[in-house]
GUDO-508734 format. One record per residue (C-alpha): residue number from 1; x, y, z. Coordinates in steps of 0.02 Angstrom, whole numbers, padded with zeros to 5 digits. Layout:
! GUDO-508734
   k   east  north     up
 NUM      X      Y      Z
...
! end
This chain:
! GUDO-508734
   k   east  north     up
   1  12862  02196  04825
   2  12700  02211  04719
   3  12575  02339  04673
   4  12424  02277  04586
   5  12352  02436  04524
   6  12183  02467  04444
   7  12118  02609  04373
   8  11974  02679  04463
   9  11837  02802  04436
  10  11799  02769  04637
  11  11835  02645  04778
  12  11823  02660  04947
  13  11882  02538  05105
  14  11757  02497  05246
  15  11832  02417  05419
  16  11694  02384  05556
  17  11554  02473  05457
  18  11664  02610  05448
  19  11733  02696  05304
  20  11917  02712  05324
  21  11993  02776  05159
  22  11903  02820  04992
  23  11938  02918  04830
  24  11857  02996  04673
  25  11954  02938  04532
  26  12122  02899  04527
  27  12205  02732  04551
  28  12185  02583  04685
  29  12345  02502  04739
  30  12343  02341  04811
  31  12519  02312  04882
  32  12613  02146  04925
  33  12760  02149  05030
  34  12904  02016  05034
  35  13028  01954  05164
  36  13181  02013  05047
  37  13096  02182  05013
  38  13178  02357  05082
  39  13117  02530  05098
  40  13234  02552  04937
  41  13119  02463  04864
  42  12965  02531  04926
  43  13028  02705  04883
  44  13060  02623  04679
  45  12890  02539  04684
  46  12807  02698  04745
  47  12906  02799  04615
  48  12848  02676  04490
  49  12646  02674  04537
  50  12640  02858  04512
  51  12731  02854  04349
  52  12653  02733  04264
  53  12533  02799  04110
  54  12380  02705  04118
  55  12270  02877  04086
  56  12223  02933  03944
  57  12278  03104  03837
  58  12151  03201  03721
  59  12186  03056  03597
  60  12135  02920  03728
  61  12314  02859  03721
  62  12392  02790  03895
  63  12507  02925  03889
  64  12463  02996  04068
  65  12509  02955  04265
  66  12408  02967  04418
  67  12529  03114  04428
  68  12517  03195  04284
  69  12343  03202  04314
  70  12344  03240  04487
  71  12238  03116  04530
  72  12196  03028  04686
  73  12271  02850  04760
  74  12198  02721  04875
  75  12330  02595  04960
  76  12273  02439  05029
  77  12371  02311  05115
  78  12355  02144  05043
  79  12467  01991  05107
  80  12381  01866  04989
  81  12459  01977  04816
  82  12645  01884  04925
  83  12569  01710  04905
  84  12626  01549  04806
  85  12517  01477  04715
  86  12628  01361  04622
  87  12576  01196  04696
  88  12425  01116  04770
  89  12244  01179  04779
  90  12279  01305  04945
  91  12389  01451  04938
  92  12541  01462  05049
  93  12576  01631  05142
  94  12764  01584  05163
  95  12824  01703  05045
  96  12748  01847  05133
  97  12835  01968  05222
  98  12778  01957  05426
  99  12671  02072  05496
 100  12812  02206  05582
 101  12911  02193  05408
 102  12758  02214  05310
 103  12681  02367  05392
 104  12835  02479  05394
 105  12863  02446  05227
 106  12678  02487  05172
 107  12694  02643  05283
 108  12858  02697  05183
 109  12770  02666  05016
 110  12628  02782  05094
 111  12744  02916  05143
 112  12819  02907  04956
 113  12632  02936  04899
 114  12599  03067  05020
 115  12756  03172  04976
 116  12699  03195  04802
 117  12565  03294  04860
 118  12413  03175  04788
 119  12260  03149  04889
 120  12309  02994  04973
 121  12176  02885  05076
 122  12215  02699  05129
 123  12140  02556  05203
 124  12208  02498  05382
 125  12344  02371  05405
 126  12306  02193  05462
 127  12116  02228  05449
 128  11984  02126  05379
 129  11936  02277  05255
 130  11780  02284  05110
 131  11862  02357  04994
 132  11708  02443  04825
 133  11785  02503  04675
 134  11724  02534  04495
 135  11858  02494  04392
 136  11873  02611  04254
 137  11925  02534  04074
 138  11946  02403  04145
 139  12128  02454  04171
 140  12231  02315  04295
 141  12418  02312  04287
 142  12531  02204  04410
 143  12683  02315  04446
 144  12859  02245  04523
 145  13021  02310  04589
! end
């Protein structure tokens, strides 16, 4: 499982001209799901994502979470973070966990979010989604678990 994170001072998800999930600060997380992932691991990735300090204190030190600053989190599906790009010109989707295995575990890694209390918006699973954002730094970390 993956999380490409990215500090954000706002991003927002569009599906069909409609907004479906958008926050005011906080952190986008793109998430990539495996075949060999579990909801063990979703629940350490999660845990992970909200602990990581990539906010900064009153010296501008990374010192702070998405937690710590009660911040907000945007979760978007995205199969393509799964891919291997090793060989050849084309990506291959192979590695990538299939659809039913996918969504339950980015609807566990949701929940996780959720329970923490944090303003938690997503995207929607399996859509073609336009997803804005203004990075803020720019901060961009690739998490794994």
């Amino acid at each position: 499982m993956k999380a490409l994170i990215q500090r954000v001072s706002q991003a927002s998800v569009v599906v069909n001209h409609h907004t479906v999930g958008e926050i005011q600060g906080g952190l986008l997380v793109f998430l990539g799901v495996q075949p060999e992932d579990s909801e063990d691991l979703a629940a350490k990735l999660a845990k992970k994502v909200l602990g990581y300090r990539v906010f900064g204190d009153s010296e501008g030190k990374m010192n702070l979470s998405v937690a710590d600053i009660n911040a907000q989190v945007l979760v978007v599906s995205q199969f393509t973070l799964a891919a291997d790009t090793k060989k050849g010109m084309r990506p291959s989707f192979t590695s990538a966990a299939k659809p039913d295995l996918a969504e339950n575990l980015y609807e566990c890694f949701v929940q996780h979010v959720k329970n923490t209390g944090l303003t938690t918006a997503t995207g929607q699973f399996g859509a073609d989604m336009q997803v804005s954002l203004v990075n803020d730094g720019p901060v961009t970390f690739m998490l794994h678990v």
